[in-house]
N, C-alpha and C positions, 0 to 999 in steps of 0.2 A: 504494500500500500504506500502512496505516496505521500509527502507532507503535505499538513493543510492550512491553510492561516495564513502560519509566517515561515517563511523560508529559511529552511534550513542545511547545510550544508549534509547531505546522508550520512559521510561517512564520520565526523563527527559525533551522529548522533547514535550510530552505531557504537563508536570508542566509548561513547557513555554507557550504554546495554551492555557492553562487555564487561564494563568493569561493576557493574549492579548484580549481573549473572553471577560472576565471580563471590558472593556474596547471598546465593538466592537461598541454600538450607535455612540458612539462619534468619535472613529476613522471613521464610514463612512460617518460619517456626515465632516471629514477634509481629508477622500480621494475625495469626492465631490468636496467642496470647491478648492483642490491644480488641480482640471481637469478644475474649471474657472480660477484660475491663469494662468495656463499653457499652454490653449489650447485656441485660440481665437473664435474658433467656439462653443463652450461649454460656453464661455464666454457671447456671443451674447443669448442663449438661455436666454427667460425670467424666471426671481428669481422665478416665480410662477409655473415652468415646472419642475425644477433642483430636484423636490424629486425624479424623475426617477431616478438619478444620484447615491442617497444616496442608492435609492433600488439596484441598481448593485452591487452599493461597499460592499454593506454589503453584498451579495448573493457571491461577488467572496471572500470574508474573509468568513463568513461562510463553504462554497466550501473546503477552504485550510485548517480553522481550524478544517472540520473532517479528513481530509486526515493526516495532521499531530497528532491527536486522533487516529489513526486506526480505525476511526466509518465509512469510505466510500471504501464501496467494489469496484465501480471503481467511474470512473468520470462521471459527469452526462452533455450530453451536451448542454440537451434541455434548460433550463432556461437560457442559454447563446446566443442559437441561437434565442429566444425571444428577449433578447435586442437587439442582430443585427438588429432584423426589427425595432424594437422600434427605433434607433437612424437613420435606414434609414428613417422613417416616420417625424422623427423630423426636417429632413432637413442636417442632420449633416454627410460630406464627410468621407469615408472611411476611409482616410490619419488622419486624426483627431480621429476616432475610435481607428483606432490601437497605435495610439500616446496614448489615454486614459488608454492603458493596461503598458505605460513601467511608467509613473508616478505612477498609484495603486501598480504597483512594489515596485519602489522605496520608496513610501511611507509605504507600506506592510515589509517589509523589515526595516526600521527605527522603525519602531511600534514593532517589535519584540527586535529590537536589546535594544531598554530604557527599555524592561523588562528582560533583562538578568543579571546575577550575574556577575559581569563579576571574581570578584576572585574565582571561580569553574571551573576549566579544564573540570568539566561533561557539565557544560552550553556552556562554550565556546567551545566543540566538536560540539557539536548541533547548536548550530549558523549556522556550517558550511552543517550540512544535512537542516536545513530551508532554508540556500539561498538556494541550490539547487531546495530543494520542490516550494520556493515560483519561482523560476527560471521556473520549468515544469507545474507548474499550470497556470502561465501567458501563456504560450506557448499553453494550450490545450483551456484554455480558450478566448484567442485569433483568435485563427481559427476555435473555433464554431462561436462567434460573428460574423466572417468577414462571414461565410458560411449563416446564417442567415441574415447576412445585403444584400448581392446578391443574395437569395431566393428572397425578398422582392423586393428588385431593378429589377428584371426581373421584375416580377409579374407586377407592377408597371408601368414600362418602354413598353409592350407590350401593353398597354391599352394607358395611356397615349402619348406614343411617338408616335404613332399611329396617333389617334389623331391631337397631335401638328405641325407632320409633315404634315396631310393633309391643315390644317391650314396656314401653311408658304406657301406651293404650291398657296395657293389658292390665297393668299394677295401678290408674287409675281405676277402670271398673270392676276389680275387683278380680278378675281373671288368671293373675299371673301366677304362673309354676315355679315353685322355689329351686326346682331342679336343674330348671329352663335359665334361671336369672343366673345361679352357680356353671353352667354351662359356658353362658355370655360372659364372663368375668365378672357380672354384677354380684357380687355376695350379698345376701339377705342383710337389712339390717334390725336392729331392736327398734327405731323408731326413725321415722323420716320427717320432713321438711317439705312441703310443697310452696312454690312462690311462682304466682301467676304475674303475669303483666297485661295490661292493656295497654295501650299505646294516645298519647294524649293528642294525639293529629288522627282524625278518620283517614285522611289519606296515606296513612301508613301503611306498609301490608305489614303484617305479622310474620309471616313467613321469613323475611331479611332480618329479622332479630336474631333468626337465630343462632348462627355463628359468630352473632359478635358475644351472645348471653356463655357459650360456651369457653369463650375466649378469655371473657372478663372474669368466670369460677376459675378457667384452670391458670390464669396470671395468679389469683388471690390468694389459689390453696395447689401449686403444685400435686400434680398426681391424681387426684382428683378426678374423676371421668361422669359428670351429672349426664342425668335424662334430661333432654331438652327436645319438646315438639312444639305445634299448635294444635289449639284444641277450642274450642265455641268460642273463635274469635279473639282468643287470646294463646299468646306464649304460655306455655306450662314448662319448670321445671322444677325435678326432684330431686332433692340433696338429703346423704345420710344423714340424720343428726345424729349429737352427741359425741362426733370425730374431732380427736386433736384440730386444731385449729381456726380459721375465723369461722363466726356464729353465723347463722344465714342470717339474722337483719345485718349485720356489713356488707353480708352481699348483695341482700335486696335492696341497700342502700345504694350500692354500687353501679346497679343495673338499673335503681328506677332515675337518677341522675346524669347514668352517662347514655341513657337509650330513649328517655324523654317517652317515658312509659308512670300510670298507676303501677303499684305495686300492692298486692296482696299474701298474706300469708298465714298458713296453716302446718297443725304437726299434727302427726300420728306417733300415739303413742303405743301402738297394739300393731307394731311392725307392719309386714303387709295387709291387714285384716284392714286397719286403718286407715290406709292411704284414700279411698274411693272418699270415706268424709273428710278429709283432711284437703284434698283438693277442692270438695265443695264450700268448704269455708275459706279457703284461698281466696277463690274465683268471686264470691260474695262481698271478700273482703275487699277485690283490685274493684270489683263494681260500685261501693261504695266512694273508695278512696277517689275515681275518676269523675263520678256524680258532683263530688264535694270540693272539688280540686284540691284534694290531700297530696304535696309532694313528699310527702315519705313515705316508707314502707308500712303498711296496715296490717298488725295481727288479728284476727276474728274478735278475740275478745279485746279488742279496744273499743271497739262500736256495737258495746252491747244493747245503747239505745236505738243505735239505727236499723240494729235486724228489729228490735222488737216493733219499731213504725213502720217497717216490712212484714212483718208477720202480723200484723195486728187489723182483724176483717173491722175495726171503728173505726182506723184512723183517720181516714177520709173524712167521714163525718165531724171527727172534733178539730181537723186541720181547719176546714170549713167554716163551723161555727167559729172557733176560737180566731182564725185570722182574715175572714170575707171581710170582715166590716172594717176592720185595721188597715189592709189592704186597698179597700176602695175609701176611706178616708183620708189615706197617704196620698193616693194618688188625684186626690180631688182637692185637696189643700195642698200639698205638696209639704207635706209636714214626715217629718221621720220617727211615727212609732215603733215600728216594724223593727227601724234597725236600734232604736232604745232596747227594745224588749231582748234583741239576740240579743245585746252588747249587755245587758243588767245580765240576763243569766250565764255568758261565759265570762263576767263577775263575781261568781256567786254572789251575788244576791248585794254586789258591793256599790254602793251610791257614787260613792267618791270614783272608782275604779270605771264604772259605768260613764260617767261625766267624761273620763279622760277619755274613753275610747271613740266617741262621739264627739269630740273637742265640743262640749256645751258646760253651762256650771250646773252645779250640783242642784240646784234649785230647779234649775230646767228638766234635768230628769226626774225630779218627785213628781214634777206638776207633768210631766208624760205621762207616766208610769198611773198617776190618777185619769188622767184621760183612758189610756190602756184599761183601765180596771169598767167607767164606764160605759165603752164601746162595745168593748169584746167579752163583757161579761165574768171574765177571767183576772183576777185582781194580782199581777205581780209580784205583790210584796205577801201576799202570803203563798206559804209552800207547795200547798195544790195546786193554788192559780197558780206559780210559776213553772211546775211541773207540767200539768195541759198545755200552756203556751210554747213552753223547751220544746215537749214532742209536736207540739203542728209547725214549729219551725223548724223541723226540722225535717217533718214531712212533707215541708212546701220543699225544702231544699232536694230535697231528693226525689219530688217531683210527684208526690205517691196521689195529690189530689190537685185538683188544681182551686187555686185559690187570688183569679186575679191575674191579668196580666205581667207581673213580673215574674210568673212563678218558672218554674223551666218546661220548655217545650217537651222534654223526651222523659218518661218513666224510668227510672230507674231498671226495671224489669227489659225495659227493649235494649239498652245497652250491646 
């Protein structure tokens, strides 16, 4: 191949290739080494794997040092797309792959520049067609690897996910063979984890979560190999619990932050017996938390008021009575009861704390709170009436009655 850019004299920039070659065990034995400084997934690989590493580096510095020889008629890109599957076999994320190529750069690059003269204008021409070269050779050998690493990942992924996902089906409804899962690698556990996501963009598909959901467990807890499908419109995955390491709400924290998903979650404590209800309070829980726009992770029993305005054949009607008339006086005066009454009960019941949350003074909210009591029949300040009023607002929130123009268009239930 020829120089590009800037002109260089060949055969000096050969005498440089010679004298780097001269040097190349060792340099790939320290472009190796700076891919476990650098890269934490490279890192985790054990010391007794990493000669794979040394054989790359050396094969992509071989690679450049004929091309800067003129000994390579083109590029070659099989030996490249070889490693792609090799590091998908390893376990080793994409993102981390191609991270591997802009370090052997930079290191490639350094390794050239300490054998240069630097007081020769010939050498220092040439400097400048090597970066480029080492610049295009990263680039081509970079998108063989990635093209090899997703040969393999299909391959892979069609057999196994296959598989895997018959396996989550089965262990949701109840179905699964303890024999079947000891088979698959999956060993029975004493108690599981289930954490659903829904996705807070309708024009999400569920489906493209899913490799990244599997990515973000096995970065947080190495070794690690979750169930991960779709299931009624939402991501499911299940993690053992009770294993060394981080709790599942870190990682539903994880995933409901970095995937811009509700999160719900549930445990089975009666191993696999459990799982079938333990996904169903999951899934309750991510419908909740999406309804409410909860961004963090929801256990079932944190919203033990909201399944019960779910569960409850009167709520409708006390949603109704207790917030119609509130509702349509807010919205005809332009007066803010409605948001007095949330704001006093996620107060408990605190005047002062009410006042702030509402930027009003404290006087302002007694004399709502009295308006409240003779509107809506429902008196605030004492503990029933404020208990009827908590549950229809929160029935209006969750959509279960309608009660008024601001209330939410979609049910909860259609989710």
């Amino acid at each position: 191949m020829s120089d590009r850019g800037h002109h260089a004299d060949s055969a000096v920039v050969a005498a440089i290739a010679d004298r780097v070659a001269a040097q190349a065990d060792v340099l790939a034995e320290r472009f190796a080494e700076a891919y476990a400084a650098d890269i934490d997934d490279y890192a985790r690989v054990p010391s007794e794997e990493r000669g794979e590493f040394v054989r790359s580096a050396r094969a992509n510095l071989d690679a450049l040092l004929a091309d800067l020889r003129g000994a390579a008629a083109e590029f070659d890109s099989a030996p490249f797309e070889r490693f792609g599957a090799d590091r998908m076999r390893m376990g080793i994320p994409m993102g981390a792959v191609m991270r591997s190529f802009t370090v052997w750069g930079r290191q490639a690059w350094s390794a050239f520049r300490a054998c240069l003269d630097g007081g020769s204008a010939a050498e220092t021409a040439a400097s400048l067609a090597i970066g480029e070269r080492i610049f295009a050779h990263v680039e081509r050998a970079s998108a063989a690897t990635a093209a090899g690493f997703m040969r393999q990942a299909m391959l892979v992924w069609s057999d196994r996910e296959v598989t895997r996902n018959a396996l989550l089906e089965a262990m949701l409804t109840g179905r699964a063979d303890p024999d079947e899962l000891d088979r698959s690698g999956s060993a029975v556990a004493d108690s599981y984890d289930v954490v659903v996501l829904l996705p807070w963009e309708s024009s999400t598909r569920v489906e493209t979560l899913v490799a990244p959901t599997v990515e973000i467990a096995e970065r947080l807890d190495p070794g690690t190999h979750p169930l991960v499908g779709v299931r009624e419109s939402g991501l499911v995955m299940l993690w053992p619990a009770g294993r060394p390491g981080p709790q599942v709400q870190v990682l539903a924290h994880r995933l409901c932050s970095g995937l811009g998903a509700a999160a719900g979650v549930g445990t089975s404590r009666l191993g696999l017996e459990g799982v079938p209800s333990a996904y169903a309070d999951a899934l309750e829980a991510a419908r909740i938390a999406l309804q409410l726009g909860y961004r963090e992770p929801i256990r079932h029993e944190d919203v033990l008021l909201e399944r019960f305005v779910l569960g409850s054949p009167l709520v409708g009607e006390v949603c109704n009575r207790a917030l119609g008339a509130l509702v349509a006086y807010d919205e005809r005066r332009g007066a803010d009861l409605l948001a007095t009454v949330e704001a006093f009960a996620g107060a408990c019941g605190s005047v002062t704390e009410a006042a702030r949350a509402v930027q009003v003074h404290p006087n302002t909210v007694d004399y709502r709170l009295r308006r409240v009591a003779s509107i809506s029949g429902y008196d605030p300040r004492d503990p029933r009436g404020l208990l009827m009023l908590s549950l229809a607002t929160i029935a209006r929130r969750l959509g279960v009655a309608g009660t008024g123009s601001s209330a939410p268009s979609s049910p909860l239930w259609r989710v």
